[in-house]
C-alpha positions, 0 to 999 in steps of 0.5 A: 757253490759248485766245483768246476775244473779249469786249465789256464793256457797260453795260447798262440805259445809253446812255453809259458808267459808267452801269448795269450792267457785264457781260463777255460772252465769245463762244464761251466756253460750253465753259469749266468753271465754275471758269474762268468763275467765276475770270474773274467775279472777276477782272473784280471785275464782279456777272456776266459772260456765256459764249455758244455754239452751240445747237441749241434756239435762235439762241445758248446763254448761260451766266451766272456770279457770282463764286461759281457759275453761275445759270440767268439774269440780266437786265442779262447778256442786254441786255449780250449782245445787245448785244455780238452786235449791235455785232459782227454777230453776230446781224441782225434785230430778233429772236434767241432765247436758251438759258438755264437758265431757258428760251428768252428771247426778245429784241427789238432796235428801234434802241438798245432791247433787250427780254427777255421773261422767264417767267411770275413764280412767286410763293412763300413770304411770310417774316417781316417781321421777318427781312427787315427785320434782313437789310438792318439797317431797322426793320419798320415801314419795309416796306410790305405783305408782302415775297415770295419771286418769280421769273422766271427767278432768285428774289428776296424783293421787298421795298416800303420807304415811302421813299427814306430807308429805301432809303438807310439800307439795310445788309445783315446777312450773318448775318441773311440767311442766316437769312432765305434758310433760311426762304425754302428757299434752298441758300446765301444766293446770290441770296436777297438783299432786293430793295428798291423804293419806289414813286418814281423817282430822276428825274421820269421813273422810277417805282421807285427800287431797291437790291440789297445782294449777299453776298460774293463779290460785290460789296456792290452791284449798280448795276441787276438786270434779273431781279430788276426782273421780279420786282418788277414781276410783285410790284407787278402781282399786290399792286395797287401798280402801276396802269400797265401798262407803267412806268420802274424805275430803279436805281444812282443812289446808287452813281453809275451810273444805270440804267433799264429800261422794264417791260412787263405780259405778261398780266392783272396778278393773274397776269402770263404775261411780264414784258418788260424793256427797256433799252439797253447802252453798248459800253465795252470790246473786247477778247481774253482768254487763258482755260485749259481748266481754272483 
């Protein structure tokens, strides 16, 4: 057994109980994955982060589900900067992060934290229809064409007409795994419908989403910074966002209100960036005992 500090935060919010909730495990890097996945689960959390020493930029991070890593996550690395910022472990207004996406860099401007994520890849467009059955709504509830976009973890970004519809939402595991072998996907991890309307939740946002998770995760996650990239780059390219910079908002309807700011990196019809931006609550800090091997 080895000691590791940790720090939950509530990223993507300036008080508690609000975003995301995400375990950021310093020096944990080393651990295999059966151990940090076993921690995901324990904590009953959507993700949690394990920091090391790199060679390539100012700190590895390593981000794990319940079920397996993934070479990125949006509210992990505002959670994780923020950490290291609370425990000075990082000074400036800059660090660079290893990911398995890439080098993220990140800004810190007072409470504010801003990832750059990569340049959004646009894929297949499935059928409508399937999409549709995956989140248990008609079809003609969806606006244009859903598409499978990344930047840094894919997502088939999905426009629904109103909030009524984001509400009703229900995921149909058996229906997404026929839409995540359509999108190619290994598994159904990660291939979940993101779903946005084009009206906040408050009169300050301008989007409003839901992610509905497969298990083991839980069957919601409060806000998804990486997935809120990939949405934005989706709205950009298809001509449904005008502003370059805009509020997107996610969690309301579970009790944790989340909000990011969402900044354009390039021309809108092929975006070279996408920042997000948000602030992270320290909750929690602690030690945790974690074996060599679970």
């Amino acid at each position: 057994m080895a000691v590791y500090d940790f720090d939950w935060v509530d990223a993507f919010s300036g008080q508690a109980f609000g975003g995301n909730g995400c375990a950021v495990v310093h020096g944990g890097a080393a651990l295999s994955d059966e151990v940090c996945t076993s921690f995901v689960r324990e904590t009953s959390l959507v993700e949690c982060t394990f920091t090391g020493a790199s060679k390539v930029a100012d700190i590895r991070v390593r981000y794990f589900l319940a079920s397996r890593e993934i070479p990125f996550a949006g509210h992990p690395t505002i959670a994780t900067v923020a950490a290291l910022k609370d425990r000075g472990l990082i000074s400036g207004t800059s660090v660079t992060l290893e990911t398995g996406a890439g080098l993220v860099p990140v800004t810190i401007d007072g409470d504010m934290i801003e990832m750059t994520q990569v340049a959004p890849q646009f894929g297949p467009m499935p059928d409508p229809e399937l999409v549709a059955a995956a989140v248990s709504l008609p079809v003609d509830v969806i606006v244009g064409q859903p598409q499978k976009v990344s930047t840094g973890l894919p997502f088939c970004i999905t426009v629904l007409k109103d909030h009524a519809a984001l509400k009703a939402a229900r995921l149909d595991v058996e229906a997404l795994a026929r839409l995540a072998r359509a999108l190619g996907a290994d598994g159904i991890d990660m291939m979940e419908p993101f779903l946005v309307t084009l009206e906040g939740a408050s009169a300050t946002g301008d989007t409003y989403s839901r992610l509905l998770m497969a298990p083991p995760s839980p069957p919601e996650d409060p806000f998804t910074g990486s997935a809120t990239g990939a949405m934005a780059a989706y709205l950009w390219k298809h001509g449904l966002m005008q502003k370059d910079s805009f509020v997107a908002e996610q969690g309301h309807g579970m009790g944790r209100p989340g909000q990011a700011r969402v900044t354009r990196v390039g021309p809108a019809e092929a975006p070279t960036g996408v920042r997000v931006a948000g602030e992270g609550f320290i909750l929690m800090r602690g030690t945790v005992d974690l074996p060599a091997e679970a």
